[in-house]
NUTOR-674130 format. One record per residue (C-alpha): chain; x, y, z; residue in one letter. Coordinates in steps of 0.25 Angstrom, whole numbers. Example, Ala and Ser with C-alpha at 12.3 -4.5 7.8 and 13.67 -1.06 7.14 Angstrom:
@ch A; east 49; north -18; up 31; aa a;
@ch A; east 55; north -4; up 29; aa s;
This chain:
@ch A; east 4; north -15; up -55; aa x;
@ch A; east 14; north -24; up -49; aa x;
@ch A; east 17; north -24; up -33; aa x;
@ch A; east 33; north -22; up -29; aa x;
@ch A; east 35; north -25; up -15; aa x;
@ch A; east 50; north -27; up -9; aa x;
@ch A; east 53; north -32; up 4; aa x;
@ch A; east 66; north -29; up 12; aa x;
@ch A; east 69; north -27; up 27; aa x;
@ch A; east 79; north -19; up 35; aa x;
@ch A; east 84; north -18; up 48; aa x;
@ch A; east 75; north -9; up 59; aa x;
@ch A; east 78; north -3; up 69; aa x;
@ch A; east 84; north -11; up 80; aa x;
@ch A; east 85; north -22; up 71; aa x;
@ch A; east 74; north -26; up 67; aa x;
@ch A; east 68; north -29; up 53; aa x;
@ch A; east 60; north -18; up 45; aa x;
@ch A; east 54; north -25; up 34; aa x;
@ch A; east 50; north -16; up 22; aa x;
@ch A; east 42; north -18; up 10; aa x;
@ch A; east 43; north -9; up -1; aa x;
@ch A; east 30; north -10; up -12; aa x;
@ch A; east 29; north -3; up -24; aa x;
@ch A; east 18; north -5; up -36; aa x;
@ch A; east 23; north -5; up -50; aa x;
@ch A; east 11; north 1; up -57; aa x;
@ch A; east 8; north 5; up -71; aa x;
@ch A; east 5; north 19; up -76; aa x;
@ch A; east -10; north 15; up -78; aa x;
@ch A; east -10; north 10; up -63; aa x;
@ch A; east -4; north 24; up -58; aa x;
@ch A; east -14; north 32; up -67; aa x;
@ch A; east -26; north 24; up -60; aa x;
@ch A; east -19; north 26; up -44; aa x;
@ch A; east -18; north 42; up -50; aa x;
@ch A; east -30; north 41; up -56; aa x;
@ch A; east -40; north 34; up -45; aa x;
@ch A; east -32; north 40; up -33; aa x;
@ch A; east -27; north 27; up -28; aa x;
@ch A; east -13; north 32; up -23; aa x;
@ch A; east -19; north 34; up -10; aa x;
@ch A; east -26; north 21; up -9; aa x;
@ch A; east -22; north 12; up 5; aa x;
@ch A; east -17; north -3; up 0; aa x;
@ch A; east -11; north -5; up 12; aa x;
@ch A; east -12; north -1; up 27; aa x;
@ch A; east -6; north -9; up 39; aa x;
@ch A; east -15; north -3; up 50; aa x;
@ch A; east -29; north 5; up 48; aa x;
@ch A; east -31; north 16; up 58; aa x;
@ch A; east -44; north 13; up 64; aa x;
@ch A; east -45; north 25; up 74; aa x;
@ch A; east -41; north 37; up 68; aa x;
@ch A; east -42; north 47; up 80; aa x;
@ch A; east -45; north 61; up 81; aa x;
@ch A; east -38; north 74; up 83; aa x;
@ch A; east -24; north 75; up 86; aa x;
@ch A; east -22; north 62; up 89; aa x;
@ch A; east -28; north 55; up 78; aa x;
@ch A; east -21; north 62; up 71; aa x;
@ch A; east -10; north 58; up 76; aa x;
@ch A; east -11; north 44; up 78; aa x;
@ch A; east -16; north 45; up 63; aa x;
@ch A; east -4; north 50; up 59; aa x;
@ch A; east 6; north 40; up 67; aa x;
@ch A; east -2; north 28; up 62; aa x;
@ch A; east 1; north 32; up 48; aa x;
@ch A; east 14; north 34; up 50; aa x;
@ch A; east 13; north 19; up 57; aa x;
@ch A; east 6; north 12; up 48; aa x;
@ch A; east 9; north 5; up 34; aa x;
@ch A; east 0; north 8; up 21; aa x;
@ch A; east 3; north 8; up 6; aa x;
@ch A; east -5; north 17; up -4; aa x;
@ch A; east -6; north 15; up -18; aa x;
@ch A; east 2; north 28; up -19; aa x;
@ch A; east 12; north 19; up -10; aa x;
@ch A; east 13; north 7; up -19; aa x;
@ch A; east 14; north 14; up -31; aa x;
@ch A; east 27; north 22; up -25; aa x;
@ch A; east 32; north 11; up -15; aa x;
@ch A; east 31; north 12; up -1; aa x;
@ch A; east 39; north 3; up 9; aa x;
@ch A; east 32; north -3; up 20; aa x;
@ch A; east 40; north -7; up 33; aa x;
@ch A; east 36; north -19; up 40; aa x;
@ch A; east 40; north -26; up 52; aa x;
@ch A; east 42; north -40; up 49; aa x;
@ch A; east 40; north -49; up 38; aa x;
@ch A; east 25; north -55; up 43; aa x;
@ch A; east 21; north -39; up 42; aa x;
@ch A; east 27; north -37; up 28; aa x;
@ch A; east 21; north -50; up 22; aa x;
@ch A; east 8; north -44; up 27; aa x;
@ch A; east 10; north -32; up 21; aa x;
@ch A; east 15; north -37; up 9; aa x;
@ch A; east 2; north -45; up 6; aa x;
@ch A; east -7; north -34; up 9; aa x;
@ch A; east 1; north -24; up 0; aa x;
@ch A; east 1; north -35; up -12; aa x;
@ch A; east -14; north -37; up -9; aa x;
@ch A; east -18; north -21; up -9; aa x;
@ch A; east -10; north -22; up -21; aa x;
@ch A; east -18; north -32; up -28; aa x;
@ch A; east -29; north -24; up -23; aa x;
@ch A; east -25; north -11; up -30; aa x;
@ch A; east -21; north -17; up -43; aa x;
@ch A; east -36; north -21; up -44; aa x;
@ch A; east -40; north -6; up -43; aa x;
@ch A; east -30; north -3; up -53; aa x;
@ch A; east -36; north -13; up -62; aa x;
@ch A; east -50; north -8; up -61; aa x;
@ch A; east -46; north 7; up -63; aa x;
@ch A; east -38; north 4; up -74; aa x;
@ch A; east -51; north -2; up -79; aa x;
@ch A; east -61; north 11; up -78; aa x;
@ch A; east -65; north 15; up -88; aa x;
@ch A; east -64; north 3; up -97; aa x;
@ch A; east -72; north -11; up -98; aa x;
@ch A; east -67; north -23; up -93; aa x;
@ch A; east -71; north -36; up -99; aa x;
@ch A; east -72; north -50; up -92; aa x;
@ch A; east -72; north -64; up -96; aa x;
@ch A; east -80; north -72; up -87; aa x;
């Protein structure tokens, strides 16, 4: 698996700077037969903010709804399509690039040991 992330920015409204990230994994075809495989195309490897109260009724429901829409996260399914992720200055996007490589790292290892299932893994110690 390699991890491609692109960084680029564009005027926002009112002339402010939007900063975008593009991220993208390049993964082999044994990688996206184990994310098919072990259903990880749903799997969370990044989330900005964690709801914490999730309401009830209508307007739980609602504000659910609105802090999804709010929010930033990237699934496996996100990375192994690309997703572009704005951000609103370069202090947020270095943050979020660090935790992306870092969840990446993270999900590389659970690709490793799945690849592994199955077989015997020999080590030298």
């Amino acid at each position: 698996m390699k991890l491609l992330l692109r960084s680029d920015q564009r005027s926002g409204m009112l002339g402010k700077v939007v900063f975008t990230l593009s991220v993208r994994a390049d993964l082999s075809a044994a990688e996206k037969s184990n994310i098919v495989k072990y259903k990880l195309g749903e799997t969370v490897l990044y989330e900005k903010n964690t709801l914490t109260d999730r309401g009830s009724g209508l307007i739980g429901l609602a504000s659910r709804a609105a802090f999804r829409a709010m929010n930033i996260t990237v699934s496996v399914n996100d990375l192994a399509g690309g997703k572009k992720v704005e951000c609103k200055d370069i202090v947020e996007m270095i943050a979020v690039i660090d935790q992306i490589k870092e969840a990446a790292q993270m999900f590389k290892a659970v690709l490793d040991t799945a690849a592994n299932f199955g077989g015997e893994e020999v080590i030298d110690l």
